[in-house]
N, C-alpha and C positions, 0 to 999 in steps of 0.2 A: 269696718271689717268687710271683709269680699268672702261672697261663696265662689268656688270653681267646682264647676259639672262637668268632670271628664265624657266627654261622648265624640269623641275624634276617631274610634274603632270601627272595622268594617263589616265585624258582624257575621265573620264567615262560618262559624260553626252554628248560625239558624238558619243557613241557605233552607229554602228561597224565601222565607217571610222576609230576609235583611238586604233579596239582592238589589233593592230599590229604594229603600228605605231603611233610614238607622233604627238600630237595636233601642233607643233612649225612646222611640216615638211610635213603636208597637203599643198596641193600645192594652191595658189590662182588664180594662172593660169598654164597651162600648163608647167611641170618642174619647176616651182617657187615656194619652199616653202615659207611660211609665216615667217617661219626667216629668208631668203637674202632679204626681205625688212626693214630688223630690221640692221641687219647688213649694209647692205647700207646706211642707216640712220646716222650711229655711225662713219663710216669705218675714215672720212675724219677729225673727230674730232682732235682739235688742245692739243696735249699730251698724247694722248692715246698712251699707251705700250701693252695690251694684252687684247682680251675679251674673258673672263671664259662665257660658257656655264655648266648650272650646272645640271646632266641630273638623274635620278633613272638607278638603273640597269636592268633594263628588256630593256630600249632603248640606254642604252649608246654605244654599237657599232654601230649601228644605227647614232647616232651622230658624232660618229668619223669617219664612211665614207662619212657624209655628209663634215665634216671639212675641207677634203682634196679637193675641190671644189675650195677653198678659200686660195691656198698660194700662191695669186700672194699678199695680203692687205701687207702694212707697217707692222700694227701689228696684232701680233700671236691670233692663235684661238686656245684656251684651254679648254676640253673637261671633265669638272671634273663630277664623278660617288660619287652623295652621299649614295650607298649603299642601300637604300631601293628595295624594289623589289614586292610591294603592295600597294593600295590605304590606307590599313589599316596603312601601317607600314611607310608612306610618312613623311618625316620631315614639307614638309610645307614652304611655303614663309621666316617667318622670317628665320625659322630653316635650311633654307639650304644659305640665304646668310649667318648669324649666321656659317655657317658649312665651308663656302668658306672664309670667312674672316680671321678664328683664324685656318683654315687648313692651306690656302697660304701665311699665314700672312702678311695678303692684311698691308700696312704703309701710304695709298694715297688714294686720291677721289674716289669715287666708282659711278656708271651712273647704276641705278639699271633697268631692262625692264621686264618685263612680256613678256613671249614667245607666249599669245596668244594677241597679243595687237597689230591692224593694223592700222598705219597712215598714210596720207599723205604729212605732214606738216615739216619744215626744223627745226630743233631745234636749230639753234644757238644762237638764242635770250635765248629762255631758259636757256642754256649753260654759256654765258654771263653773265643774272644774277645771276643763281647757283651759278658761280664763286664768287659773292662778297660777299655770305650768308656760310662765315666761321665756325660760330655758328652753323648754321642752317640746316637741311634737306631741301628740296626744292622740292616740290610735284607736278607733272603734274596734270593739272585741265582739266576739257572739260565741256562745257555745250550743253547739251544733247536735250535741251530746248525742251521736253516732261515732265513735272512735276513728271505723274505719270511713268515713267521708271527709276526715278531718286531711286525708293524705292527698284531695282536690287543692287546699288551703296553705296558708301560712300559720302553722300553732303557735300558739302565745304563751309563753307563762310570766308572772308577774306576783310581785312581794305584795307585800301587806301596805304598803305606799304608793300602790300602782304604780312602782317601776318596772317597765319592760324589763327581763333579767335573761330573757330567752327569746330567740328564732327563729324557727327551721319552716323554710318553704318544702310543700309536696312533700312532707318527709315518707318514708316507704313505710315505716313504724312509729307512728305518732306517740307524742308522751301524753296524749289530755286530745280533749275534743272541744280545745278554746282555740277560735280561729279570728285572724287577721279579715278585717272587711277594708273595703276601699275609703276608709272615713279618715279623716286626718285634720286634726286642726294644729298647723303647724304659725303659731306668734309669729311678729315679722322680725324680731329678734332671730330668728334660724330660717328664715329663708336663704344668705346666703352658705349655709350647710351645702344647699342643692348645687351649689357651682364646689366648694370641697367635694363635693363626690364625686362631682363629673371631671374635674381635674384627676381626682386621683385614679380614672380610668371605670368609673363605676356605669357601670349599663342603664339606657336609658329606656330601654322596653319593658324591664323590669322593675315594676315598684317592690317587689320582694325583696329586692336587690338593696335596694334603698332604703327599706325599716331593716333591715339586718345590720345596717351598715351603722343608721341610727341607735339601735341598741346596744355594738358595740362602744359606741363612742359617748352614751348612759345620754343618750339626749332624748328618749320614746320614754313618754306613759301609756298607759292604756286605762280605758275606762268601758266597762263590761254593760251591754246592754241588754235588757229582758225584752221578750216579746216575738214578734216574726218576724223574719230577715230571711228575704230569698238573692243568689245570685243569678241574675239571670243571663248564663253561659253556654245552653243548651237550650234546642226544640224541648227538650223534657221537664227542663228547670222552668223554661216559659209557661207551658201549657198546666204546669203544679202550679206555681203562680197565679196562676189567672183562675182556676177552681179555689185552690187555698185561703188564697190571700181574702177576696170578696167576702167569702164566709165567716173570715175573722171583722168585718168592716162592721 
């Protein structure tokens, strides 16, 4: 199995903490970026072989100094540059697993994370069921249980078998304050789903785009997580992070 750590984004809504440096490598505490709690997270996962970090070029050396931190783990940290070098010219969520996949040609399970996504919570249980949704994608859930912040998000709803059966990005009127996080454990049984969608014209900046599209075609579960989960997509969402978060440690 491979983790991928989405952090290819430019980070423009924390200017100026991100004009210099990625949003993944803001620290949450003192010398602690915001991905060695992602990577600790993954590190002890049973099968894991390497985790690709997928970075743009304006920060990818940046990323490869940070990587050398990290070789005492089992497995490898791989620092892949997809090239872009602008917010304008960014591939995007789908577009750069899309770009790690069919570059490395990833043959095996994929542990997808968002680089700006801070939890507290053990994922093995997730992990667990992933494993038995071969079909399937397997989507981290959280409830935010605020209604109306639910309309920042992708809300979820889902059966008594954790089937995806709903949803709606940013909806203006949410039905639930169960939202969509950047966690995906997509089997390599559906990996090539992600070239069906791009065929069929589906948008590669949007991962929203891409579990809608999943749950029409009944290939998403979800699996609902307890504990704290921040996204960190604002100055404000940072700086609640970094008081918050510590507190619960």
């Amino acid at each position: 199995m491979k983790v991928l750590i989405l952090a290819a984004g430019y980070g423009t809504r924390l200017y100026p903490l991100t004009k210099d440096r990625p949003k993944p490598l803001l620290t949450i505490e003192p010398k602690k970026p915001l991905i060695n709690y992602l990577v600790e997270r993954v590190a002890d996962l049973k099968g894991l072989t390497e985790i690709f970090v997928v970075s743009n070029d304006k920060f990818f050396g940046q990323f490869q100094q940070w990587a050398k931190s990290f070789s005492h783990l089992s497995a490898s940290i791989t620092i892949i540059n997809d090239g872009t070098k602008t917010p304008e010219d960014r591939l995007g969520s789908i577009g750069d697993i899309d770009f790690t996949v069919r570059g490395r040609k990833v043959a095996e399970d994929i542990l997808v994370i968002g680089g700006d996504n801070l939890f507290d919570f053990n994922i093995d249980k997730f992990f667990a069921f992933a494993i038995t949704q071969k079909e399937k994608v397997t989507l981290g859930v959280f409830d935010i249980k605020h209604i109306d912040m639910a309309q920042k998000f992708g809300v979820v709803a889902m059966d008594k078998a954790q089937i995806v059966t709903h949803f709606e990005e940013k909806p203006a009127k949410p039905k639930s304050s169960l939202i969509a996080m950047c966690f995906y454990y997509m089997p390599k049984a559906t990996l090539p789903l992600i070239q069906d969608y791009i065929a069929k014209g589906g948008k590669l900046d949007l991962a929203g785009d891409y579990i809608r599209w999943l749950c029409e075609q009944k290939r998403l579960c979800g699996f609902q997580f307890s504990g704290s989960w921040y996204d960190i997509g604002s100055l404000e969402a940072y700086h609640e992070a970094q008081e918050a978060f510590i507190q619960h440690q």
